[in-house]
C-alpha positions as CSV (number, residue, x, y, z in Angstrom):
1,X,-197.8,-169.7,43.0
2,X,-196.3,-167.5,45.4
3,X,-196.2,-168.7,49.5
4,X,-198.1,-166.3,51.6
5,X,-196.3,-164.7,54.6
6,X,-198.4,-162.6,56.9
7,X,-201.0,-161.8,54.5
8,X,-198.8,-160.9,51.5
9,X,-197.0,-162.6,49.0
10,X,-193.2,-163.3,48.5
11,X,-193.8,-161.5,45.1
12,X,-194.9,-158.7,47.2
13,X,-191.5,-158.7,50.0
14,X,-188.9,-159.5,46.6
15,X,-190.5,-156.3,45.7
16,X,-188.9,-154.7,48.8
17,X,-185.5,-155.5,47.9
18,X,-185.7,-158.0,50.8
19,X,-185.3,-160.9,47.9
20,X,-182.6,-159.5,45.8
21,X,-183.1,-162.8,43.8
22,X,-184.0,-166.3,44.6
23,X,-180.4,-167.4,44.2
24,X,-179.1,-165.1,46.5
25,X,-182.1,-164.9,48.9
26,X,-183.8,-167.9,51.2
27,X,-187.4,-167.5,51.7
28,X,-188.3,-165.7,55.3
29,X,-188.7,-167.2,58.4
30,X,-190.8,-166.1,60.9
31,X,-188.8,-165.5,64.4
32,X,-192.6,-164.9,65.8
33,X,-195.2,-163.3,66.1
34,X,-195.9,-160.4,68.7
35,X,-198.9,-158.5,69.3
36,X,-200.1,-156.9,65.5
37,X,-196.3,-156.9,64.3
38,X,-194.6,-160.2,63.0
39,X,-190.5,-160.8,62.9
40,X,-188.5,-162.2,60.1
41,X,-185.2,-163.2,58.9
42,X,-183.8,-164.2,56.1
43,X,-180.3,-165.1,54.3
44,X,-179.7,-162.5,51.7
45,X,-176.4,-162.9,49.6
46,X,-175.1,-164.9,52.8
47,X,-176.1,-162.9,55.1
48,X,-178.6,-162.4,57.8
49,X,-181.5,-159.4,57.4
50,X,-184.0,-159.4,59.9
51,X,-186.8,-157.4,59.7
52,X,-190.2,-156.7,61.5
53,X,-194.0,-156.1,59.3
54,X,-197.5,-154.6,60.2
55,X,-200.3,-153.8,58.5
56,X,-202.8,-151.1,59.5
57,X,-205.7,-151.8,61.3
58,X,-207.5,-149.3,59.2
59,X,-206.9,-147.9,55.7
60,X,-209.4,-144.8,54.3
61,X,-209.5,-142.8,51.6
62,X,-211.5,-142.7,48.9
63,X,-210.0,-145.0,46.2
64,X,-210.9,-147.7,44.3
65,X,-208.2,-150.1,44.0
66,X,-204.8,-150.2,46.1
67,X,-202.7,-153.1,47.1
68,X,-201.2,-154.4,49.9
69,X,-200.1,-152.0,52.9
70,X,-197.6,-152.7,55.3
71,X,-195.0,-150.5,57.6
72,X,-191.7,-152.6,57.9
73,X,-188.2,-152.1,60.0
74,X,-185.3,-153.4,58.7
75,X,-181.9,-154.5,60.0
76,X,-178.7,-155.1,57.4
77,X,-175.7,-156.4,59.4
78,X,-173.4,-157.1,56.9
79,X,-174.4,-153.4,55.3
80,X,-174.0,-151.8,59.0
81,X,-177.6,-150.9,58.4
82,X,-180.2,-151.0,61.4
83,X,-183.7,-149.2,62.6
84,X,-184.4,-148.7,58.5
85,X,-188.5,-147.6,58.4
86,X,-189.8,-148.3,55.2
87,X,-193.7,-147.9,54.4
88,X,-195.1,-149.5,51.4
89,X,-198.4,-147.6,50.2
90,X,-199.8,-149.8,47.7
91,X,-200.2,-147.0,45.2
92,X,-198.0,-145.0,43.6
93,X,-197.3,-142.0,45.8
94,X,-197.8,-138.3,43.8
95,X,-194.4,-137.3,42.3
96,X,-192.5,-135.1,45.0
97,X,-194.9,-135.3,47.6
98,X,-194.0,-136.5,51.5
99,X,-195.9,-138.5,53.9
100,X,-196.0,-137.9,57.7
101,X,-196.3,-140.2,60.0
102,X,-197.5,-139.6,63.6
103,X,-197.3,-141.4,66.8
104,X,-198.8,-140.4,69.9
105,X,-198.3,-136.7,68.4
106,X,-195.5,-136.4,67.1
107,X,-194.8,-136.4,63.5
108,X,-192.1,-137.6,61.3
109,X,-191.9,-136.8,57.5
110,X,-190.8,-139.6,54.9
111,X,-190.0,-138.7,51.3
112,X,-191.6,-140.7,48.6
113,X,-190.8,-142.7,45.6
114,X,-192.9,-144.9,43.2
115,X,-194.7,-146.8,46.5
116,X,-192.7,-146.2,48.9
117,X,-191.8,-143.6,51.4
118,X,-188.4,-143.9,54.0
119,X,-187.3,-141.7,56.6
120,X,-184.6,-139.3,55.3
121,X,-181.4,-140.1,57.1
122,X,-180.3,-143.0,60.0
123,X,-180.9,-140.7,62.2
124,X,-184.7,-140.0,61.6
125,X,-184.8,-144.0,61.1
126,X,-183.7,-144.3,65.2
127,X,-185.7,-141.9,66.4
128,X,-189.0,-143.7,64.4
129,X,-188.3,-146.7,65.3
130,X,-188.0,-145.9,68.9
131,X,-191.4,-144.4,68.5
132,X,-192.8,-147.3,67.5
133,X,-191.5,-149.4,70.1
134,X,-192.9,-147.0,72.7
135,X,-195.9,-145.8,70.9
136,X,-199.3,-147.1,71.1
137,X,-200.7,-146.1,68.0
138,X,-199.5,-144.9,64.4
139,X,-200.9,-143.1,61.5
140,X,-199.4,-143.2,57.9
141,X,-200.7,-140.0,55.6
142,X,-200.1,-139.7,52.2
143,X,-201.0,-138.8,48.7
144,X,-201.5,-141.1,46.1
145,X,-200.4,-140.0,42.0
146,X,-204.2,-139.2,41.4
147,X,-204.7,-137.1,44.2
148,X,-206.2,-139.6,46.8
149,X,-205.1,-138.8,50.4
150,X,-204.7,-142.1,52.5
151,X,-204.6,-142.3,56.4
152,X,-203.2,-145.7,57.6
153,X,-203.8,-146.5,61.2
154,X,-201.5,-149.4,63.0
155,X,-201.7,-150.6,66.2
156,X,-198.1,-151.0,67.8
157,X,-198.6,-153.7,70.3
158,X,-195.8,-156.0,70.1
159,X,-193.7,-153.6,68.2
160,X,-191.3,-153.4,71.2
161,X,-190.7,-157.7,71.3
162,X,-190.8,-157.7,67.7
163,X,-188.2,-155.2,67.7
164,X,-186.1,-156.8,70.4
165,X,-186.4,-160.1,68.6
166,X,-185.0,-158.9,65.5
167,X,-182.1,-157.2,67.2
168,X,-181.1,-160.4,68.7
169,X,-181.7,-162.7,65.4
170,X,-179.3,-160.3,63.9
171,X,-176.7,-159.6,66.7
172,X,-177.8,-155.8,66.1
């Protein structure tokens, strides 16, 4: 049995590479929670990763069965790694296709792999993640392996503590 952490497993997060295994990884702990996006940290290897989670508010498109949905940043001290957006689909994304993600207007574009899409350099990562600290809303778009396009819609209140409080946790 697998402990639940803001509506998804720890099956689910090792998934994400945030558990590399559970000899090298401690289970998350929540920093708090703020607004519709939670903060985490956790000891990977021996060192810290902190990391922030949503899940939309809305999910359509006409499917019949996807798993769990959830937009995360990451921050990797000891890999100098910080502002990483990852988006986890919960389907298998068509091979070669992008999603976009928009907030307040503008639009970012994330390549795709298997069920999850990134930004394509640290640079896009920054810019994103400031957008969601100063955005109001965001929408994920993408294309699932069968065809299915998918429009995710978050709610980014909080983003901006959640953010701040992951920076802290991890001296970032």
């Amino acid at each position: 049995m697998f402990r639940k952490i803001f509506g998804f497993s720890l099956l689910t997060l090792g998934a994400l590479s945030l558990m590399a295994s559970a000899s090298y990884a401690a289970s998350p702990k929540q920093i708090g929670k703020y607004g519709d996006w939670t903060s985490y940290v956790l000891s990977e290897r021996g060192s810290k990763v902190c990391y922030m989670v949503s899940k939309p508010v809305k999910a359509k498109g006409k499917y019949t069965n996807r798993g769990e949905i959830f937009a995360l940043i990451t921050h990797r001290p000891a890999e100098n790694t910080k502002d990483v957006f990852s988006y986890i689909t919960g389907y298998t994304y068509k091979a070669g296709s992008d999603a976009t993600v928009t907030i307040d207007g503008t639009r970012y574009v994330l390549f795709t792999q298997d069920d999850t899409a990134w930004t394509p350099d640290a640079s896009a990562d920054q810019k994103l993640a400031k957008a969601i600290q100063t955005g109001s809303n965001m929408v994920v778009k993408g294309t699932s392996s069968r065809g299915t396009l998918t429009t995710d819609t978050y709610s980014l209140k909080g983003s901006g503590a959640a953010y701040k409080a992951i920076t802290k946790e991890c001296n970032r």
